[in-house]
C-alpha positions as CSV (number, residue, x, y, z in Angstrom):
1,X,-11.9,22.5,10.0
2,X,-13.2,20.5,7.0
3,X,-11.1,19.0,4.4
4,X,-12.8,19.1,0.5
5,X,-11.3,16.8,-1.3
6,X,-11.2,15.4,-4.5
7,X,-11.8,11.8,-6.0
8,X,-9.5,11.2,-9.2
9,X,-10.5,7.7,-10.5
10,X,-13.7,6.4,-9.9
11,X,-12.7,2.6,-9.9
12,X,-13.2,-0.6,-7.9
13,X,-11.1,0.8,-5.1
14,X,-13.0,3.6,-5.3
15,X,-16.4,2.6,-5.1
16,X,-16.1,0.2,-2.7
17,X,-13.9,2.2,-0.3
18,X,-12.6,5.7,-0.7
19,X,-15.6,7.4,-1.8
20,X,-17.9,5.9,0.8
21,X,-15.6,6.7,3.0
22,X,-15.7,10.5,2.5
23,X,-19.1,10.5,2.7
24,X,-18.7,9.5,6.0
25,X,-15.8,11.3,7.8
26,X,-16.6,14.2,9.8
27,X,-13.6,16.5,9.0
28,X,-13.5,15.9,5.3
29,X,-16.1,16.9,2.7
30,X,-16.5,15.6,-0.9
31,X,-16.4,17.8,-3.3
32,X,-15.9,15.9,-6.9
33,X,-15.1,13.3,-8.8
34,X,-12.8,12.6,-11.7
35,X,-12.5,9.8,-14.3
36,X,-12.1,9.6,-18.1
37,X,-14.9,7.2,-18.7
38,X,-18.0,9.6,-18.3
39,X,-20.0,6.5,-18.4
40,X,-18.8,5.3,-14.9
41,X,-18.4,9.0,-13.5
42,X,-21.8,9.7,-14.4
43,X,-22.8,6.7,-12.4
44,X,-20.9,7.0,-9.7
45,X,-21.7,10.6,-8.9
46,X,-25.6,9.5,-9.2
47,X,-25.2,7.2,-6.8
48,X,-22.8,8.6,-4.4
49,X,-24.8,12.5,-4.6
50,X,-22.0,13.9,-6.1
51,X,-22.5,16.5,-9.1
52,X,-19.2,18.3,-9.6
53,X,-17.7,15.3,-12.1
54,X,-14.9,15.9,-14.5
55,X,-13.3,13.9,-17.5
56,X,-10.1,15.8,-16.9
57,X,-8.1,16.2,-13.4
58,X,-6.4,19.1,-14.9
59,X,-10.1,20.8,-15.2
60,X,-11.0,19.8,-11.7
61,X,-7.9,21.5,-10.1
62,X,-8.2,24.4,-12.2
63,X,-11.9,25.1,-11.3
64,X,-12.4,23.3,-8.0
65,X,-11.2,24.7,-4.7
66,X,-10.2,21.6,-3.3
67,X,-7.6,20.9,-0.4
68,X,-6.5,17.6,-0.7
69,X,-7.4,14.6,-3.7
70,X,-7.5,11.3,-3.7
71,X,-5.2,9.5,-6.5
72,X,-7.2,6.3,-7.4
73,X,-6.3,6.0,-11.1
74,X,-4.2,3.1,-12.9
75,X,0.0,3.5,-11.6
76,X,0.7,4.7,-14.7
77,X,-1.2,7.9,-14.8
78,X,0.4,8.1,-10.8
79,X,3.0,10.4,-11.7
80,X,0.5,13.3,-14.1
81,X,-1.9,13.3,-11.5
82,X,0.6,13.8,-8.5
83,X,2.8,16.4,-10.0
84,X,0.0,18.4,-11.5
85,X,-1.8,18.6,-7.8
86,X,1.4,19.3,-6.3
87,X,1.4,22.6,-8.6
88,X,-1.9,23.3,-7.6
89,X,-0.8,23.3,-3.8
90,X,-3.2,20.1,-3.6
91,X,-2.0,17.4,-0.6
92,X,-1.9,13.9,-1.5
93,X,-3.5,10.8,-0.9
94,X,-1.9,8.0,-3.8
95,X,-3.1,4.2,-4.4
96,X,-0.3,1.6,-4.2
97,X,2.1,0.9,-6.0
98,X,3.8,4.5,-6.0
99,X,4.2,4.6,-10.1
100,X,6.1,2.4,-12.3
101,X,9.8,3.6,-12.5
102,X,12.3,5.5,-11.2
103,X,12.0,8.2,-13.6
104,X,8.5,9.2,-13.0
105,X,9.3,9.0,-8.8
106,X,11.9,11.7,-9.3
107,X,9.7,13.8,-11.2
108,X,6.8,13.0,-8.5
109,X,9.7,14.1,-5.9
110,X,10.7,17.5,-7.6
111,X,7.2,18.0,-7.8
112,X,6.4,17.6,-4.1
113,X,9.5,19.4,-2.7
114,X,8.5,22.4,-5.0
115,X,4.7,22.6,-3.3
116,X,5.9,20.9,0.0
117,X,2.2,19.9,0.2
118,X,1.1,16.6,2.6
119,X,1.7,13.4,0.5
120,X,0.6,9.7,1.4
121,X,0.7,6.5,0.4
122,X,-2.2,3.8,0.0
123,X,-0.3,0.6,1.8
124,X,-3.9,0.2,3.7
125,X,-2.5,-3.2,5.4
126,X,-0.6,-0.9,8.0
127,X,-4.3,0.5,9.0
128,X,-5.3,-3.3,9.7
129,X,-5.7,-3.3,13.5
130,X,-3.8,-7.0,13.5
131,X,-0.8,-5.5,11.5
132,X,-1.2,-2.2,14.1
133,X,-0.6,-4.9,17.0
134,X,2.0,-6.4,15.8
135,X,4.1,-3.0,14.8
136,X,3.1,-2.2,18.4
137,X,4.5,-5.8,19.6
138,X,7.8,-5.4,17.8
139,X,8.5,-1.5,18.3
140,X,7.9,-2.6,22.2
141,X,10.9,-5.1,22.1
142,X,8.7,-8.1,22.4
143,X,10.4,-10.5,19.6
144,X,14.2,-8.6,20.5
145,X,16.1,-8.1,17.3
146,X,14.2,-9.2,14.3
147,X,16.0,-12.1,12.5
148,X,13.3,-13.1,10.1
149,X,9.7,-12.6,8.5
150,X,7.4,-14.8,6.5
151,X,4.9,-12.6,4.8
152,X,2.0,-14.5,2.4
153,X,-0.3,-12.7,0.2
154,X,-2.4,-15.0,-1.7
155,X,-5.5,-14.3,-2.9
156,X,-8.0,-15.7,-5.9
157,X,-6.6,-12.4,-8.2
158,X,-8.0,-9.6,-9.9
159,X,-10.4,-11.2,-11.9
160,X,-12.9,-11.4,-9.1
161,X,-12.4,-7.7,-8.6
162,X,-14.4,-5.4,-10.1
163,X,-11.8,-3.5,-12.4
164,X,-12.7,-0.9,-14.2
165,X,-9.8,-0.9,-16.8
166,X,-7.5,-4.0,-17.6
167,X,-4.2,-2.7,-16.4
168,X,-4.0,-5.3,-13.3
169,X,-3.0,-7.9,-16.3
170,X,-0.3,-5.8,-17.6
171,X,3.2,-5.8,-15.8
172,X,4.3,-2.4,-17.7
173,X,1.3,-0.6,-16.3
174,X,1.8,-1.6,-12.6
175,X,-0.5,-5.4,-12.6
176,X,1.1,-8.5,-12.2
177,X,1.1,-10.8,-8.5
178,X,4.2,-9.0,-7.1
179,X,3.8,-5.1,-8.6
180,X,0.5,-5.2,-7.3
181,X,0.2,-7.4,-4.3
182,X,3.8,-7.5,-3.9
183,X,3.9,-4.2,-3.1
184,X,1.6,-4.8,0.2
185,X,4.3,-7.5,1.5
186,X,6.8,-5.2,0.8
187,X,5.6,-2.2,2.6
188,X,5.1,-4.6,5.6
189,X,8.4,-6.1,5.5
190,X,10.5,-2.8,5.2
191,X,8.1,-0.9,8.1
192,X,9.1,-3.8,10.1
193,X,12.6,-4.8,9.8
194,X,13.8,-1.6,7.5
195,X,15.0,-1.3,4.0
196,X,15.8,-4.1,1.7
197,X,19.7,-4.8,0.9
198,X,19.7,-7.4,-1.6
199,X,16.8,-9.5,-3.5
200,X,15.9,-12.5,-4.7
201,X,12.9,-13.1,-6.6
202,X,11.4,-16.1,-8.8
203,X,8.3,-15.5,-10.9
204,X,5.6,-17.8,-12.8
205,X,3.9,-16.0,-15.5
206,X,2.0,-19.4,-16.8
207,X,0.7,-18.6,-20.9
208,X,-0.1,-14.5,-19.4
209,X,2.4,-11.7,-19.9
210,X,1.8,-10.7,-16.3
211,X,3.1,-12.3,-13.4
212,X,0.6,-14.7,-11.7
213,X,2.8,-15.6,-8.5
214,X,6.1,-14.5,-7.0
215,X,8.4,-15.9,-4.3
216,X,11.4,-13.7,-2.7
217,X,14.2,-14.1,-0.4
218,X,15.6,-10.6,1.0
219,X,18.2,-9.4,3.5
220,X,17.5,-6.3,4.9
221,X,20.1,-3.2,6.2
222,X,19.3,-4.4,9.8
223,X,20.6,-8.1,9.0
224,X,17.5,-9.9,8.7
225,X,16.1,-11.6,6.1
226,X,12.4,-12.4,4.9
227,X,10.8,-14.8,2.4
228,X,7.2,-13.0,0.5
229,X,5.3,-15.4,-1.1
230,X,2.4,-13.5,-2.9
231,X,-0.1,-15.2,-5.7
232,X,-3.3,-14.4,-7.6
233,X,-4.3,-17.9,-8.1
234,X,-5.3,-18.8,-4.8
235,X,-8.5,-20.8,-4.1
236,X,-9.0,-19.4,-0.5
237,X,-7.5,-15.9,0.5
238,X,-4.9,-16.0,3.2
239,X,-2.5,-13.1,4.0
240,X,-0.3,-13.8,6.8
241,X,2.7,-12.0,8.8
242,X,4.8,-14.0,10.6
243,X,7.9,-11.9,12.9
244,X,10.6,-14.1,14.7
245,X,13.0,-12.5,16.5
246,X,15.6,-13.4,19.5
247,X,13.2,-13.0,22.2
248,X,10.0,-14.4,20.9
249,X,7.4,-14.7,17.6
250,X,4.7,-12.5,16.4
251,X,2.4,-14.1,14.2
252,X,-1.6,-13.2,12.7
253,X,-3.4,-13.3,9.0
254,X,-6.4,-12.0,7.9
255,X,-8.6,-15.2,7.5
256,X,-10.8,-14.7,10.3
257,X,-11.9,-11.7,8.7
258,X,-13.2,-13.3,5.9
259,X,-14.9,-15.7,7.6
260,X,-16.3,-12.8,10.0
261,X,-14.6,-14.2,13.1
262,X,-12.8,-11.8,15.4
263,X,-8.8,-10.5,14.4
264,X,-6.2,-12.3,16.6
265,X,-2.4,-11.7,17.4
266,X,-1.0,-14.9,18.2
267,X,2.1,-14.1,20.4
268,X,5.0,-17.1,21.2
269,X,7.2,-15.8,24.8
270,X,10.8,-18.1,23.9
271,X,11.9,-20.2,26.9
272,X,15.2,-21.7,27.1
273,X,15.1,-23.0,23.4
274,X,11.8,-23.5,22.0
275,X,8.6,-21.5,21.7
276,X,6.4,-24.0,22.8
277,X,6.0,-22.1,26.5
278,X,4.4,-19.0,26.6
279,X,1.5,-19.2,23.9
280,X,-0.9,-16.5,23.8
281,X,-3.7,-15.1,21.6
282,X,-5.1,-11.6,21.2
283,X,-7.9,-10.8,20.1
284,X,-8.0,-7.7,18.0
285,X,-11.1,-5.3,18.2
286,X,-12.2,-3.8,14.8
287,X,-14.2,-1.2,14.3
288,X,-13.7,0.5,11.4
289,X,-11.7,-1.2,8.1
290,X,-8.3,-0.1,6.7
291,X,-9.4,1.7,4.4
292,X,-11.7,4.3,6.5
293,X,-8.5,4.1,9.0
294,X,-6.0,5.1,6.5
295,X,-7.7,8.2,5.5
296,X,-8.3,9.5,8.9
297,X,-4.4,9.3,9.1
298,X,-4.6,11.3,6.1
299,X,-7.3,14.2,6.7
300,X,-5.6,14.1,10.1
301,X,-2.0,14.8,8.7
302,X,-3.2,17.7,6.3
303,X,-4.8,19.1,9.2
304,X,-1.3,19.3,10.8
305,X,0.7,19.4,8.4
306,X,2.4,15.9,9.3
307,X,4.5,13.5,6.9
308,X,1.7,10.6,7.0
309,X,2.8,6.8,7.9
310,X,3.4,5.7,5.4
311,X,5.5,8.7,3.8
312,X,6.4,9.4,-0.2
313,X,10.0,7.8,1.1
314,X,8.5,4.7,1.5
315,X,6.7,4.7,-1.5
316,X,9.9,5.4,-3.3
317,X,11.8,2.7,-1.1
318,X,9.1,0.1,-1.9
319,X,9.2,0.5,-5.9
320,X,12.9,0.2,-5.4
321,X,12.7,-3.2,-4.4
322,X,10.0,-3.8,-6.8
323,X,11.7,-3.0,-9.6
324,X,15.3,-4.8,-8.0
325,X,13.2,-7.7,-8.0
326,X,11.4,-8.2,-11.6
327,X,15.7,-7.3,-12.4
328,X,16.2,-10.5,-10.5
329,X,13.9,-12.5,-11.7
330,X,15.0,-11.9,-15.2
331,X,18.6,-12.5,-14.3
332,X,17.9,-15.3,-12.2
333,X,20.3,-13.9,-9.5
334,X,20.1,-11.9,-6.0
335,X,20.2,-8.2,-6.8
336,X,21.4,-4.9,-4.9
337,X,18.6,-2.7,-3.8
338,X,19.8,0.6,-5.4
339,X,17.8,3.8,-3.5
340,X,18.5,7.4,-4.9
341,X,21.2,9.5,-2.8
342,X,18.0,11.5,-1.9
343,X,17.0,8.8,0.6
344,X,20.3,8.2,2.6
345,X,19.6,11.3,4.6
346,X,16.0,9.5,5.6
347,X,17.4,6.1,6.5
């Protein structure tokens, strides 16, 4: 069985990952492409061999038979493009972050329950095999109960990505350090240790009116806490996920990647009381990247008809913190994660 699917947003992320990445997966076929500029969707279907292009995603649901569409468009235009393929019995496949307020995530939710089509989420750092390991270390019981995480994201920032729009350097449409990176950490941190109870969050804006760099302090529901330190004004890209628990510490980053050196899991077995005993590294075999990984998951899922890892919940549980922390940050005092009454039956 083939998938056809869709392409809405015709982007950096785009470019560079999803559509290529149709092209090549067996099970899934694509079958158009959407985007409002019809200078860029007129040269991206040229060079990808795709001739079914639309301005308008209502047009390419309306006239397409499609089974499943990529949402790759700017978070704001998230929740028009979600609940209009929901109505067209369409399954899901949405960018990070899921959209950029509460309002628009009940509406994507009434939506969704309504078609009760496949919807997932684009956190593609789950799909990272180093990540994979250590969500396999940790659901094993190698660390015991988590007590804390360290999670970095720092990179050199949007500008030396190949944006199509300018909405990464506006907060209200989704940019900014911690609405868009932020968002990564955060999936990480709540797959791992579980929701977020209470946030703390600092942000430096510099002379821009989006966030440039962010550090937070959270406790979770499961009684650990984390510190995220994400920033777009890195010289040298490092992402790194540190896990310390009661019977030992997970730790990897993503550097060796960039410098095209194998993955590794570095592993820390406590004795008596230090970690100094028991060192190990793994290496971490990677064939294919996060991207290509997470849609498999996702053709896969539809085929099924699976709630995908990660799920619309999450989505909705991530923006919760999101938003609880920009409240912080402009109180300049820990706030209460507030999640819909929805959500308590999934927790």
């Amino acid at each position: 069985m083939v998938i056809r699917v869709a392409v809405v947003g015709c982007g950096a992320i785009s470019k560079l990952h999803h559509i290529p990445n149709l092209k090549t997966i067996p099970s899934a076929e694509l079958v158009a492409l959407c985007d409002e500029n019809p200078k860029t969707l007129e040269e991206v279907g040229n060079r990808f061999g795709v001739n079914k292009l639309y301005t308008s995603h209502e047009d390419l649901l309306d006239r397409e038979q499609v089974d499943a569409v990529v949402v790759a468009t700017p978070t704001p235009t998230h929740c028009q493009v979600v609940t209009y393929a929901a109505s067209r019995g369409v399954h899901i496949f949405c960018e990070k972050p899921l959209c950029t307020s509460m309002k628009e995530a009940e509406e994507m939710r009434k939506a969704l329950s309504q078609s009760k089509v496949v919807f997932m989420m684009g956190f593609n750092m789950r799909f990272s095999p180093n990540i994979r390991r250590v969500e396999q270390l940790v659901r094993g019981g190698f660390v015991g109960e988590i007590l804390s995480m360290h999670i970095g994201f720092n990179v050199p920032g949007p500008e030396k990505w190949p944006a199509e729009t300018d909405f990464y350097f506006r907060r209200e449409s989704g940019g900014g350090a911690l609405f868009d990176s932020g968002s990564h950490a955060l999936d990480i941190c709540q797959w791992l240790a579980g929701d977020v109870d209470t946030i703390y969050a600092s942000i430096l804006s510099e002379e821009q009116k989006y966030d440039v760099a962010a550090s937070i302090s959270l406790e979770t529901r499961k009684n650990a806490v984390a510190s995220i330190n994400v920033s777009w004004r890195a010289s040298w890209p490092m992402v790194r996920v540190e896990v310390f628990g009661t019977k030992g510490l997970v730790e990897t980053h993503l550097r060796e990647r960039l410098l095209e050196k194998p993955l590794y899991v570095t592993i820390h077995r406590k004795r008596g009381l230090v970690f100094r005993e028991g060192v190990v590294r793994i290496p971490i075999r990677e064939t294919k990247t996060p991207y290509y990984e997470e849609l498999i998951h996702f053709i896969s899922c539809v085929k099924k008809q699976k709630t995908p890892s990660p799920s619309f919940v999450d989505g909705v549980k991530n923006l919760c913190a999101i938003l609880s922390a920009y409240d912080s940050a402009s109180a300049g005092e820990a706030k209460k994660v507030v999640y819909p009454a929805w959500i308590a039956e999934d927790r």
